[in-house]
C-alpha positions as CSV (number, residue, x, y, z in Angstrom):
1,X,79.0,117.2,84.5
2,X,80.7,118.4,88.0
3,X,84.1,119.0,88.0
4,X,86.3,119.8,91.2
5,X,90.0,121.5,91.2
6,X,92.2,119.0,92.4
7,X,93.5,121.4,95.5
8,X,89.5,121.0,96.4
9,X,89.4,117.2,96.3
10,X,92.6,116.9,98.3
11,X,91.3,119.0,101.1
12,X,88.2,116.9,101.1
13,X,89.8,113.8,101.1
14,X,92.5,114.8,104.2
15,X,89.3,116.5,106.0
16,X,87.7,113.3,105.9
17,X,90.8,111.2,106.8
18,X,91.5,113.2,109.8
19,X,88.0,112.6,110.6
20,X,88.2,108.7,110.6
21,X,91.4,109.2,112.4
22,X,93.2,108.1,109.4
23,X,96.8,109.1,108.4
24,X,98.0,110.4,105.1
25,X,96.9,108.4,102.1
26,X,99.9,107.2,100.6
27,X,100.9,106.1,96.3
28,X,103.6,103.9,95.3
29,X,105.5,105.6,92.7
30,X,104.1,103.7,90.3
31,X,100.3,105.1,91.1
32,X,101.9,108.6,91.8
33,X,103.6,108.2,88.1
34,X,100.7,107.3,86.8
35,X,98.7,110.3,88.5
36,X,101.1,112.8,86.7
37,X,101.1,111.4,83.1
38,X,99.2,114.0,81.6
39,X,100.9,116.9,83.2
40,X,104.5,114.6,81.8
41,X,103.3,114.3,78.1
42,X,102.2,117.7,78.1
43,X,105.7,118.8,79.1
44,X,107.7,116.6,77.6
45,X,105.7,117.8,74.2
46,X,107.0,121.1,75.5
47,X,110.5,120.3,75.3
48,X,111.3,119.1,79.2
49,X,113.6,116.4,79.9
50,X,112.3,114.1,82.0
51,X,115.4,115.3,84.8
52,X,113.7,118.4,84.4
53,X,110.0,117.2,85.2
54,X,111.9,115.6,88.2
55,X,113.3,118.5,89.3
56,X,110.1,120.1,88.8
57,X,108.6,117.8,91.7
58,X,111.5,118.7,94.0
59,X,111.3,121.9,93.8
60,X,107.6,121.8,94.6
61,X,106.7,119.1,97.1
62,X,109.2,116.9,99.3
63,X,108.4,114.2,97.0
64,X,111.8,112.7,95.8
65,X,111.7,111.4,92.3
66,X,114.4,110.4,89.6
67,X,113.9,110.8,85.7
68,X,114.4,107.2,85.4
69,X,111.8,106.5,87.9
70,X,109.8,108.7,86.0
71,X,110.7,107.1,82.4
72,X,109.8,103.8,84.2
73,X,106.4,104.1,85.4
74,X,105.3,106.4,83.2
75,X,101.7,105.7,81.9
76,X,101.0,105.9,78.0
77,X,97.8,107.6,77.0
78,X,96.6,104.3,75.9
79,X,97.6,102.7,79.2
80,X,95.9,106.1,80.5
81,X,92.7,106.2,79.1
82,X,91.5,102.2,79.4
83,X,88.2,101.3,80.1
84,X,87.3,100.4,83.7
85,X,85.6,97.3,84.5
């Protein structure tokens, strides 16, 4: 099975929305939340606070994100790992 780094993905993706003349793609915190809920339980089962996975984001992107907003739209591996179709 292929797998791709997600740095490789993201340059694909932009190089192919520059070329349809297409802006940023962007997620609703709630998609974005959802994204990033692997990377949250596996730091939160590290000990992080979920202030600290917010500040985390800050410090890394321009991405502006609360620990409430976080705690909010946080997906469960259940919710995670459903079947689609």
């Amino acid at each position: 099975m292929k797998t791709y780094a997600v740095e490789q993905a993201v340059r694909a993706q932009k190089a192919l929305r520059d070329a349809a003349g297409l802006g940023p793609e962007m997620f609703p915190i709630q998609a974005f939340v959802g994204m990033i809920s692997d990377e949250i339980e596996e730091l939160r089962s590290q000990g992080k606070t979920d202030a600290e996975i917010a500040s985390l984001i800050a410090a890394n992107s321009n991405i502006e994100i609360t620990a409430s907003e976080i705690a909010e739209n946080y997906a469960s591996p259940e919710d995670r790992h459903q079947p689609h179709g």
